[in-house]
C-alpha positions as CSV (number, residue, x, y, z in Angstrom):
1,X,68.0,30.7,115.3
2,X,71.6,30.6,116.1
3,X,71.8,27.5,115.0
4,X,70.0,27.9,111.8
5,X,72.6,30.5,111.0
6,X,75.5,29.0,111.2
7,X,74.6,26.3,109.8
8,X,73.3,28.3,106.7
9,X,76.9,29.9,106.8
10,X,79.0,26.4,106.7
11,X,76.8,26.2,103.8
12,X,77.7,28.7,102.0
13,X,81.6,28.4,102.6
14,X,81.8,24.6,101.7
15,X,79.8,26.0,98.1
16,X,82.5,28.9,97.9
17,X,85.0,26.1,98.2
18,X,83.5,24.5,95.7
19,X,82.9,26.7,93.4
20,X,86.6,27.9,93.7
21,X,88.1,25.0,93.3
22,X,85.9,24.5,89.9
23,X,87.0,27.7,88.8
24,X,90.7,26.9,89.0
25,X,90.6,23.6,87.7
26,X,88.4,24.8,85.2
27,X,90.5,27.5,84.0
28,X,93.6,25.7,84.3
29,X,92.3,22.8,81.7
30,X,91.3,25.3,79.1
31,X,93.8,27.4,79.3
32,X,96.7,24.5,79.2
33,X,96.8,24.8,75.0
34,X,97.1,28.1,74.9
35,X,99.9,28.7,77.4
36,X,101.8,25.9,75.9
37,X,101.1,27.9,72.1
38,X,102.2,31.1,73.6
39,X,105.3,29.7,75.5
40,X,106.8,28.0,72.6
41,X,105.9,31.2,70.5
42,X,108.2,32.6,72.7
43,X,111.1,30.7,71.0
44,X,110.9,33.0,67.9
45,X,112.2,35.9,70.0
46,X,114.9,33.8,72.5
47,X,116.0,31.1,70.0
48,X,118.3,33.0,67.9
49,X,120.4,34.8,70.7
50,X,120.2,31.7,73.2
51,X,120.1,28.8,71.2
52,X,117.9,25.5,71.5
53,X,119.3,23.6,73.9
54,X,118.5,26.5,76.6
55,X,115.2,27.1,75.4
56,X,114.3,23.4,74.7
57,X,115.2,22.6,78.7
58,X,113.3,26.0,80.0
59,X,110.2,24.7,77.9
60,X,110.5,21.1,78.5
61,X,110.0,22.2,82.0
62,X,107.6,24.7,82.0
63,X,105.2,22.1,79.2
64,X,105.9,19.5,82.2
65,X,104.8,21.6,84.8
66,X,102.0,22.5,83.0
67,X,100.7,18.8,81.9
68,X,101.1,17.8,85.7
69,X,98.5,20.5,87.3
70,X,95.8,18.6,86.2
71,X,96.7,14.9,87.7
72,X,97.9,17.1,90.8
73,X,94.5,18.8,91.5
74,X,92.8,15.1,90.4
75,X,95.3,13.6,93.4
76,X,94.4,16.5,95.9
77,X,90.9,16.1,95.5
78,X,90.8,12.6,96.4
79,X,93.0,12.4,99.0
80,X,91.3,15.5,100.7
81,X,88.2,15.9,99.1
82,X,87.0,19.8,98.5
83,X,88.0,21.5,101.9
84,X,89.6,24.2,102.6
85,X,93.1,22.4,102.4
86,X,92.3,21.4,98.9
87,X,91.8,24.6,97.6
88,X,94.9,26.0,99.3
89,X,97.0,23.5,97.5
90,X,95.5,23.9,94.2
91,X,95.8,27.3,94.4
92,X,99.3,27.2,95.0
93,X,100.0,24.7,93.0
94,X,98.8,27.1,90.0
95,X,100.6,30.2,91.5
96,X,103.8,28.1,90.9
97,X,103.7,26.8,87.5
98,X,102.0,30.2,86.5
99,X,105.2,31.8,88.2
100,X,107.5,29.9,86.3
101,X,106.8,31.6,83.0
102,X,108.3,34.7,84.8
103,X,111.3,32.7,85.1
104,X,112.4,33.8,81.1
105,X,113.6,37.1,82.1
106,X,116.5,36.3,84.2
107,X,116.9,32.5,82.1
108,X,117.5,34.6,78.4
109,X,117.6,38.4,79.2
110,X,121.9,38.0,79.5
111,X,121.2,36.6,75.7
112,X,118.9,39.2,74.9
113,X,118.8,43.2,74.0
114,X,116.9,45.6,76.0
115,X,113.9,45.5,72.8
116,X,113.8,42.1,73.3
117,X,113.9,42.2,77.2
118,X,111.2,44.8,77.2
119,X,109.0,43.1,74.8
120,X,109.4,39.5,77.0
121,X,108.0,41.7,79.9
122,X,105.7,42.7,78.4
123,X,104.7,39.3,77.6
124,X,104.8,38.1,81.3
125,X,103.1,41.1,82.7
126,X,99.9,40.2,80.5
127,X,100.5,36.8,81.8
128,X,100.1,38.1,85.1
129,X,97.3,40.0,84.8
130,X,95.4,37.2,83.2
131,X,96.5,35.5,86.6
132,X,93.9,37.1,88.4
133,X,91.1,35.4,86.7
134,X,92.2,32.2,87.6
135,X,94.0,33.2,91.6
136,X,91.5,36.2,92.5
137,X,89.3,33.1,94.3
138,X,92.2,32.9,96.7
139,X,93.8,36.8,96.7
140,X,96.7,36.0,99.2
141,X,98.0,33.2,96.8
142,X,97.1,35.3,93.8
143,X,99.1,37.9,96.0
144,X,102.3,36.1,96.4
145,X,102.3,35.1,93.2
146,X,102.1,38.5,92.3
147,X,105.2,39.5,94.1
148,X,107.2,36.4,93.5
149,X,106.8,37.3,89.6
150,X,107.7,40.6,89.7
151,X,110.7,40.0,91.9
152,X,112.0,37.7,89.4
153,X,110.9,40.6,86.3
154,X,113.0,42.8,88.3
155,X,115.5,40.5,88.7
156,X,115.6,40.0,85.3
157,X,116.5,43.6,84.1
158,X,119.2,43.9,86.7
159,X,121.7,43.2,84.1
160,X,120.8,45.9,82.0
161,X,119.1,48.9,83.2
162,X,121.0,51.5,85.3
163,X,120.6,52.3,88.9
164,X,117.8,55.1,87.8
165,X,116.0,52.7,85.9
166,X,115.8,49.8,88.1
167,X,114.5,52.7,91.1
168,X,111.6,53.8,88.2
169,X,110.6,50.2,88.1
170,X,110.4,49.4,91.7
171,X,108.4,52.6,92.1
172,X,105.8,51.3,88.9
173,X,105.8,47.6,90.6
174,X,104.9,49.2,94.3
175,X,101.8,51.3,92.5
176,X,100.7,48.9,90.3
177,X,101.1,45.7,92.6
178,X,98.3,47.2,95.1
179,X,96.2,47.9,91.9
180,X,96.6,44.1,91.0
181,X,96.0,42.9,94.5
182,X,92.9,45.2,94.8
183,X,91.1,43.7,91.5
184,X,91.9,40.0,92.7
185,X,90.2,40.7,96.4
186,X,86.8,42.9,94.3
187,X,86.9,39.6,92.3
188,X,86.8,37.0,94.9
189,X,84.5,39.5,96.8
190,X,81.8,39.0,93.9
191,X,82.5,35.4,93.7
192,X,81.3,35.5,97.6
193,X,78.4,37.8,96.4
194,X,77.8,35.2,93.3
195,X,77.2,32.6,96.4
196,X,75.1,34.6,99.0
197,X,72.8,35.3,96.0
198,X,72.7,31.5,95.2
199,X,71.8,30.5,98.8
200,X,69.5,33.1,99.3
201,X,67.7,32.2,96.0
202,X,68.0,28.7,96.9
203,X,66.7,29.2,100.7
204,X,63.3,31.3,99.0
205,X,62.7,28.2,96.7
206,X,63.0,26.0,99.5
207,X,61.0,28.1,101.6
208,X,58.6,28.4,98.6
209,X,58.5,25.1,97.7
210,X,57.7,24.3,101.7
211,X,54.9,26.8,101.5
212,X,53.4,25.1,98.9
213,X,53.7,21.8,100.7
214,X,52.2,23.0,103.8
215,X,49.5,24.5,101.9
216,X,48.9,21.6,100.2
217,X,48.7,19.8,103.5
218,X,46.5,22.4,104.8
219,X,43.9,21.6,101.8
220,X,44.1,18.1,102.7
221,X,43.8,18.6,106.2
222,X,40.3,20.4,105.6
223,X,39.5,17.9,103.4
224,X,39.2,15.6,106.1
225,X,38.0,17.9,108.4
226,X,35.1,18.5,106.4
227,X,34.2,14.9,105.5
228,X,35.0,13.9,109.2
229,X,32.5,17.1,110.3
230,X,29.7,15.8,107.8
231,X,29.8,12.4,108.5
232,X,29.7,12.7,112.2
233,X,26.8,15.4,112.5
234,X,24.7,13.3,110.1
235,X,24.0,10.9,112.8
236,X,22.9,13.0,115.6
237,X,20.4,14.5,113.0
238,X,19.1,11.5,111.7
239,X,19.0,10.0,115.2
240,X,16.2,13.6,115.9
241,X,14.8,12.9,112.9
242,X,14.0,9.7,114.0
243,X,12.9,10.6,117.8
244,X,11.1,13.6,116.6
245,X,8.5,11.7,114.4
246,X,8.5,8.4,116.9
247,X,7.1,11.6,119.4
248,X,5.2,13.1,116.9
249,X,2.9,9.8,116.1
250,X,3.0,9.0,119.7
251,X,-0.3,9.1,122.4
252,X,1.0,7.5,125.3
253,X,2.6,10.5,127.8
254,X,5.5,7.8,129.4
255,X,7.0,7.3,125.8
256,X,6.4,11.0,124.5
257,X,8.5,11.8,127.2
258,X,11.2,9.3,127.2
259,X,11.3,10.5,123.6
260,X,12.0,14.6,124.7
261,X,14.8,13.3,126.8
262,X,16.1,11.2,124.2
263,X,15.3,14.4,121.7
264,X,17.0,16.9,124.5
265,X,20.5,14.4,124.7
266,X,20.4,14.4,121.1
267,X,20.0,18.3,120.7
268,X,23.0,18.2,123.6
269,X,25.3,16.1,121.5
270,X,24.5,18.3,118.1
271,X,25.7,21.1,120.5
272,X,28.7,19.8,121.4
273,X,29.9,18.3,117.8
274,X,28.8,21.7,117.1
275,X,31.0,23.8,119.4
276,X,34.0,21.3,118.7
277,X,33.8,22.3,115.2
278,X,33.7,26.2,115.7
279,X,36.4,26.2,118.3
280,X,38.3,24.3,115.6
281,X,37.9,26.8,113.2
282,X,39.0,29.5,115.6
283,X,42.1,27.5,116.7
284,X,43.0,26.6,112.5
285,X,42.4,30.7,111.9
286,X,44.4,32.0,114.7
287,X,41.4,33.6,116.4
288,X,40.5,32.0,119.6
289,X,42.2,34.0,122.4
290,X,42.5,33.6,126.2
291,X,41.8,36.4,128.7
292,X,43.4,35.6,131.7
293,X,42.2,36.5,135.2
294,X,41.4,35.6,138.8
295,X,38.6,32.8,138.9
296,X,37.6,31.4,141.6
297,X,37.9,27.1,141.1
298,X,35.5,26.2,143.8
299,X,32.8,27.8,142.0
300,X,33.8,27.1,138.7
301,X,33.5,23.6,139.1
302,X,30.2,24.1,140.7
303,X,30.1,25.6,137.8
304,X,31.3,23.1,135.3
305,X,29.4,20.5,137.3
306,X,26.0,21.4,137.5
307,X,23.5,19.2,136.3
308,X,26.3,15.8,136.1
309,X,25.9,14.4,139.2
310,X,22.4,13.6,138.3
311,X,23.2,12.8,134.6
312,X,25.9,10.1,136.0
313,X,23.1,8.6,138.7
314,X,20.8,8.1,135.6
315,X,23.8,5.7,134.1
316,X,24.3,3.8,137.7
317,X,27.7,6.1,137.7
318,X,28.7,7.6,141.1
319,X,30.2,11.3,141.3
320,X,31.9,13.4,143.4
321,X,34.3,16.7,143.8
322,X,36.7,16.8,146.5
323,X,38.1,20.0,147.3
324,X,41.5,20.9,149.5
325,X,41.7,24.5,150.5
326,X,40.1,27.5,148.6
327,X,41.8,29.5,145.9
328,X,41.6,31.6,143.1
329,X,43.5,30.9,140.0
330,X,45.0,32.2,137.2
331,X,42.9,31.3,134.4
332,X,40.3,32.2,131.4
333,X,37.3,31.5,133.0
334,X,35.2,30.8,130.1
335,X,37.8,28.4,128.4
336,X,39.1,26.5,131.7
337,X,34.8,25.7,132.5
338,X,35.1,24.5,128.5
339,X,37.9,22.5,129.3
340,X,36.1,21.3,132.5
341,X,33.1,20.5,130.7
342,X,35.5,18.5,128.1
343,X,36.9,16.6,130.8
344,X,33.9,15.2,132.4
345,X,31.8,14.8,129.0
346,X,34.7,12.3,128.1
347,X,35.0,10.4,131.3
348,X,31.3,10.2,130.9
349,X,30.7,8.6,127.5
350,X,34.1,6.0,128.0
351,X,32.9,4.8,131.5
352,X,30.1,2.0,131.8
353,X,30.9,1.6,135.6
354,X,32.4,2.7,138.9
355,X,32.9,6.7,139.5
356,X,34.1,10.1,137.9
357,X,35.9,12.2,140.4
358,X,37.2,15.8,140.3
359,X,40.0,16.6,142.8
360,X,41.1,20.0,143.5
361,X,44.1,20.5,145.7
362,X,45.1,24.1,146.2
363,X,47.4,23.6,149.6
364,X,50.8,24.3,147.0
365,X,52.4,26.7,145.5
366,X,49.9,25.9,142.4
367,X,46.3,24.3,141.8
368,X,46.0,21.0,140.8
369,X,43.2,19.5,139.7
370,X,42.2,15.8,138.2
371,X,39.3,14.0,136.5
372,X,39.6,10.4,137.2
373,X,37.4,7.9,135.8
374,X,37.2,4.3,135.8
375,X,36.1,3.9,132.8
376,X,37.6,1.6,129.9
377,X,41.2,3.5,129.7
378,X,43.2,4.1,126.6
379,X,46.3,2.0,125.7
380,X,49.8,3.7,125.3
381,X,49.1,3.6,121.1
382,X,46.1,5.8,121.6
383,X,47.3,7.7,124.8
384,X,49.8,9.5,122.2
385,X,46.9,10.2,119.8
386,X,44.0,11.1,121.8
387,X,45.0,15.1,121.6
388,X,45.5,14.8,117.9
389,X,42.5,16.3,115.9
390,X,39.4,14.2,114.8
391,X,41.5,11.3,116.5
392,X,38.9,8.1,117.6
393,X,40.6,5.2,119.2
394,X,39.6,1.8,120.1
395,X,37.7,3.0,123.3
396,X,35.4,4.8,121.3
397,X,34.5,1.8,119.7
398,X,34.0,-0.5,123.0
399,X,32.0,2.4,123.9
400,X,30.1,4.0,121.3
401,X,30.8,7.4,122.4
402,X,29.3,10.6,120.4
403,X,31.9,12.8,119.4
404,X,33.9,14.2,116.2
405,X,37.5,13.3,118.1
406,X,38.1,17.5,118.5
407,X,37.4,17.2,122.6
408,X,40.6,16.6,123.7
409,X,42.7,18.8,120.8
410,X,40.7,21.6,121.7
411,X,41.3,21.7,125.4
412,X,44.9,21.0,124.7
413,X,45.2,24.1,122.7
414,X,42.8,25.9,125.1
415,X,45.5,25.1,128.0
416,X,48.4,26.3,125.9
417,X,46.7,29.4,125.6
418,X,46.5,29.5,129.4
419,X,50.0,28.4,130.1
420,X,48.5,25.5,131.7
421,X,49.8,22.7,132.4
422,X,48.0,19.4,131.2
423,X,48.6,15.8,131.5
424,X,46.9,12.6,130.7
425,X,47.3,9.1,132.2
426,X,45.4,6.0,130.9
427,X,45.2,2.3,131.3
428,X,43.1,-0.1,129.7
429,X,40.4,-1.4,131.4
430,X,41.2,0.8,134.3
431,X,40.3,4.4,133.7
432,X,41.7,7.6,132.2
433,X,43.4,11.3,134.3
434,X,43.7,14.1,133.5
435,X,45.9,16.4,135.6
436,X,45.4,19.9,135.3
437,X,48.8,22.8,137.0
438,X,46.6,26.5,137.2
439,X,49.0,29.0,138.9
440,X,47.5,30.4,141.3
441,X,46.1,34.4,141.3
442,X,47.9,37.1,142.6
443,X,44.9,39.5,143.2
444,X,41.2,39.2,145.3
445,X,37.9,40.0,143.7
446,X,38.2,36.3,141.4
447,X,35.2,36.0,138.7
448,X,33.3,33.1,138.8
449,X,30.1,32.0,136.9
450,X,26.8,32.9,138.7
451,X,24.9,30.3,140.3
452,X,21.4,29.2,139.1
453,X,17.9,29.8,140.1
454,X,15.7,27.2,139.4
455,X,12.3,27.2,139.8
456,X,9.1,26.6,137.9
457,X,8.6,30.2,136.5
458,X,12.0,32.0,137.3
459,X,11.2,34.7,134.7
460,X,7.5,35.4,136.1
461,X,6.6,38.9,135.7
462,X,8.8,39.9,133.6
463,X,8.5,41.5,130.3
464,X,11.6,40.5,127.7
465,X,12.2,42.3,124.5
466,X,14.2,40.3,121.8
467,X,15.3,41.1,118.4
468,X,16.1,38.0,116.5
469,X,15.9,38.5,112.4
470,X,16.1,34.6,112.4
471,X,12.7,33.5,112.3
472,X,13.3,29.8,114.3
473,X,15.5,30.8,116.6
474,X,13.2,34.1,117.4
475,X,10.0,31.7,117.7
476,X,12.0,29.2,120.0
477,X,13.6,31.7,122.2
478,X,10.4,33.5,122.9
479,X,8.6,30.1,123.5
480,X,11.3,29.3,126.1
481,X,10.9,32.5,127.3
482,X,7.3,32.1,128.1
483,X,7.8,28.6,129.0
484,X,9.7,30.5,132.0
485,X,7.0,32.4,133.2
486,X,8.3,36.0,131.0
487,X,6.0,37.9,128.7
488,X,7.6,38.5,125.2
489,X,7.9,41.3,123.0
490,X,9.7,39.8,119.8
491,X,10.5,41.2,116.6
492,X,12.9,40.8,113.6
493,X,13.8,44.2,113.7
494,X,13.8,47.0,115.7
495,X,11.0,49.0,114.4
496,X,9.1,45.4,115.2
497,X,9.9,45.3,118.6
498,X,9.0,49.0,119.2
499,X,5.7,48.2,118.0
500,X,5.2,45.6,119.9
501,X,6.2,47.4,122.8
502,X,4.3,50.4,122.1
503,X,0.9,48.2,122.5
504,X,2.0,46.9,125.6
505,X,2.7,50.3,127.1
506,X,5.3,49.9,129.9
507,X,8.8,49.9,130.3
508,X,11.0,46.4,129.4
509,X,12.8,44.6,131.7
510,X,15.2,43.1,129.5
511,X,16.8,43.2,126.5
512,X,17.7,40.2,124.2
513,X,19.2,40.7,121.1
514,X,21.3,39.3,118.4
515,X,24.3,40.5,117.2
516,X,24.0,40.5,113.9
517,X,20.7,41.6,112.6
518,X,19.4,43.1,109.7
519,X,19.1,46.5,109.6
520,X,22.8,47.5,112.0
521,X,23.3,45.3,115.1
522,X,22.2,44.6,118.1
523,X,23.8,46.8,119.9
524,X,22.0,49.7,117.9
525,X,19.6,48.2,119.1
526,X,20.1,47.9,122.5
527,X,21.2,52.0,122.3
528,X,18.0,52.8,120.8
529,X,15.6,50.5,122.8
530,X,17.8,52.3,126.3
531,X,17.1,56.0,124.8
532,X,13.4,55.3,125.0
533,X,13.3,53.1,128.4
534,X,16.1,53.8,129.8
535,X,18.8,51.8,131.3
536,X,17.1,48.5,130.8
537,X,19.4,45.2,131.4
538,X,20.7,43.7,128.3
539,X,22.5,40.5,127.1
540,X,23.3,40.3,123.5
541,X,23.5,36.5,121.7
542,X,25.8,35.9,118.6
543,X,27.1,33.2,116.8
544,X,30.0,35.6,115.7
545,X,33.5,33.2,116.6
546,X,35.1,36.0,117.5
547,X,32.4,37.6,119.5
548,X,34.5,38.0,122.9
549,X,37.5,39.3,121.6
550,X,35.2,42.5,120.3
551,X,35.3,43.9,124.0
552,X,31.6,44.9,123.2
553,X,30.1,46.8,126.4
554,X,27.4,44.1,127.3
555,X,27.3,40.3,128.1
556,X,27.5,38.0,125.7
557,X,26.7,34.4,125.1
558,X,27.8,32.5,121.8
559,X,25.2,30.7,120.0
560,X,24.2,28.1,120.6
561,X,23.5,28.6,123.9
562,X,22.2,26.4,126.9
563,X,18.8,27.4,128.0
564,X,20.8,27.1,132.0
565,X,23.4,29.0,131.1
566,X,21.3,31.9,129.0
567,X,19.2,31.8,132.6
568,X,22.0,32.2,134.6
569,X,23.5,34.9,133.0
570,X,20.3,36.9,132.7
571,X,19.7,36.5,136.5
572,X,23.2,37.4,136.8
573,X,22.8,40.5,134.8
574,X,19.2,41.2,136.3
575,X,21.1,41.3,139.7
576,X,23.8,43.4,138.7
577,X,21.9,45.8,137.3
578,X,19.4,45.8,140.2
579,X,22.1,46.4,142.8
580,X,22.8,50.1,142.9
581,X,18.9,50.7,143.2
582,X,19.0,48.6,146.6
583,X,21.8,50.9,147.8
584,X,20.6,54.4,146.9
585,X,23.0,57.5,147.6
586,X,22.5,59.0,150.8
């Protein structure tokens, strides 16, 4: 900032320079005619008391002086170009010839009357005056030139005005010298203004003109981002469209399900692009913020992990997490499993053999942890790139990784977010690193994500109410739902769902519903559904980006959500709740 300043300020002193200089020379060439007019007008009153021969050799020097100003400033410019130094001497240099003109006072007033005298300083008084427009850019030269001619005025009338008179005129010199001297410093004071203004108008257009550019950029940048988003989902969904009607016409049980896997990776990889792109959006808005806590990393990589060590033994990839000490860290426990999750996708899809493995060494004054791979590495090229957004570089291409190129950008932003540190290491043909610096937590009581319960009907018993105005997703949510072993009371509203309820007469044991719903949101909901039942456990789902910034007073889960992690968290939630009851008030 400092920096920015002064540079702005040697700015605007080299244009005051500039614009000085330009308004002496300026002056000086226009006015040249007329002062040598006047000045030889000047004969009409000396000439016939003095003769020609004085006048002649007082205006062959004073028409000299004059015709020389102009080569002079020409010759100071070049030699020091339009400096500081410059200016000085040109200003001078027109203090002095301008001066001389006072010089006819003392030169003819012995050959002159004291009319004539006082009508010749009258004469070079105006000349002064008219001074000011062209010294008043530097008011100490204009100042001593000031002084210098009215010395020599004075000196001038010394031969014939008595001791009372010459005292009058000192007096009238002393007030109207500061006058003089004052107009010459509020004229160079709005020549200063004249240039402020100038910058500051030119620093708005630039500033304009950059805004425009950048916006410009922006347009082009989303542009991009939306034929790189179109392009890229397009081939998961044909790729399901495909699988879905190869299972469709199907009989034989082995392919149908070799299809549903194929059909569940693809739904996976839809996901993902799909997540990329909304954390994108949040990170080009401005909205995506971190809340920073005490997580625990042994179970967050549990975590992270789940389900991967089999996914990798289905590829003939080994997998492993090695773990010194136990700590909690300083972290956003949602982003850092995102960024986790990031990691390990991406040594996944660019290794075709050997091992992924997580290290996590929390025996320093920090936690660092790594995802190696041995996979087919980046070169230095792409190395530089692979954080840049919607980059794909050549291992993609050995590879035939899935992805919209937003992985790595997004956990790079994520970590900034964090303050954490991130580095990457690659080599081709040998694998990829990435080196993650958590600092470590100052207080007990770490969040971490809840671990699963798997089983065939882990919802058995259970009686779920959901409000979902989305038809699909209401229809496949309760189907999972059943699918777990949970009865389902489902509506689009909540008048619907307190019918339903009403013919099943008894009490819910939880509460799904979206945020955004029809008729207010799902938290009304919730409120209303809890004043009937009571305090039944509730998880709200949204596809709102900004949904965990709201500080709303339930759990929530972003769409889409993972069947394992909307299980989790409703086990979690079911436990929670649960707890106080098993610990009743004595």
């Amino acid at each position: 900032m400092e920096h920015t300043e002064a540079a702005a300020a040697r700015e605007a002193s080299q244009e005051l320079i500039e614009r000085s200089v330009a308004v002496i020379v300026a002056q000086a060439r226009g006015g040249l005619v007329t002062a040598l007019l006047m000045a030889a007008l000047l004969g009409v009153i000396v000439v016939p008391h003095s003769g020609w021969l004085l006048f002649l050799a007082w205006y062959v020097v004073f028409a000299s002086g004059m015709l020389a100003r102009q080569p002079y400033f020409r010759w100071v410019l070049a030699r020091h170009g339009t400096t500081e130094r410059a200016l000085h001497r040109i200003a001078v240099g027109a203090a002095v010839t301008g001066w001389f003109v006072s010089t006819l006072l003392p030169v003819f007033s012995p050959y002159l009357g004291v009319t004539d005298v006082g009508v010749l300083t009258m004469i070079v008084v105006c000349w002064i005056s008219l001074g000011v427009s062209l010294l008043a850019v530097r008011p100490r030269v204009y100042i001593g030139y000031l002084l210098a001619s009215m010395a020599t005025i004075y000196l001038g009338w010394a031969q014939h005005a008595d001791a009372e008179a010459m005292v009058m005129m000192a007096v009238a010199m002393a007030v109207g010298a500061p006058i003089m001297a004052r107009l010459a410093r509020t004229l160079h004071q709005q020549l200063i203004d004249l240039v402020d203004a100038g910058q500051d108008k030119a620093r708005v257009v630039e500033q304009l003109r950059q805004s425009l550019k950048n916006l410009q950029e922006t347009q082009r940048a989303r542009s991009r981002f939306l034929g790189a988003a179109s392009h890229d989902l397009r081939q998961p969904v044909q790729a399901l469209l495909f699988l879905s009607d190869i299972f469709r016409k199907s009989t034989d049980p082995a392919r149908r399900d070799a299809m549903a896997q194929q059909i569940m990776r693809t739904g996976q990889s839809i996901d993902g692009m799909f997540r990329h792109l909304v954390d994108f959006a949040q990170i080009d808005a401005g909205t995506m913020k971190a809340v920073v806590q005490p997580v625990q990393l042994e179970r967050l990589l549990a975590s992270a992990s789940s389900g991967f060590a089999e996914k990798c033994a289905a590829r003939g990839l080994g997998f492993r997490i090695e773990i010194a000490g136990s700590c909690n860290v300083s972290a956003d426990p949602v982003l850092l499993e995102r960024m986790l999750r990031n990691f390990l996708d991406n040594a996944f899809k660019y290794s075709l053999k050997g091992e992924i493995v997580v290290r996590a060494d929390c025996t320093g004054q920090e936690a660092v942890l790594t995802i190696s791979d041995q996979g087919v590495g980046m070169d230095p090229d792409d190395l530089a790139q692979a954080c840049n957004a919607f980059f794909r570089g050549r291992s993609a291409v050995k590879t035939e990784a899935e992805g919209i190129g937003l992985g790595l950008a997004i956990s790079r932003h994520m970590a900034d977010l964090m303050q954490t540190g991130l580095e990457m290491d690659s080599q081709p043909g040998q694998g990829t690193r990435v080196t993650m610096h958590l600092p470590l937590a100052r207080e007990a009581g770490a969040r971490a994500p809840a671990a699963a319960a798997h089983g065939g009907a882990p919802l058995k018993g259970l009686l779920v109410a959901v409000v979902e105005n989305d038809r699909l997703a209401r229809d496949a949510l309760a189907a999972w739902l059943q699918e777990a072993g949970a009865r389902v009371a489902a509506g689009g509203t909540l008048a619907e769902v307190q019918q339903v309820l009403q013919g099943e007469r008894e009490r819910p044991d939880f509460l799904l519903a979206d945020y955004r719903l029809a008729e207010g949101s799902g938290l009304d909901a919730v409120e209303a559904l809890r004043e009937r039942f009571g305090p039944v456990p509730a998880l709200i789902l949204s596809g709102e980006a900004d949904i965990r910034e709201r500080g709303l007073p339930l759990p929530v889960l972003q769409k889409p959500v993972a069947p394992d992690l909307l299980l989790e968290t409703m086990q979690a939630t079911l436990a929670r709740e649960r707890a106080p009851a098993l610990h009743p008030a004595a």
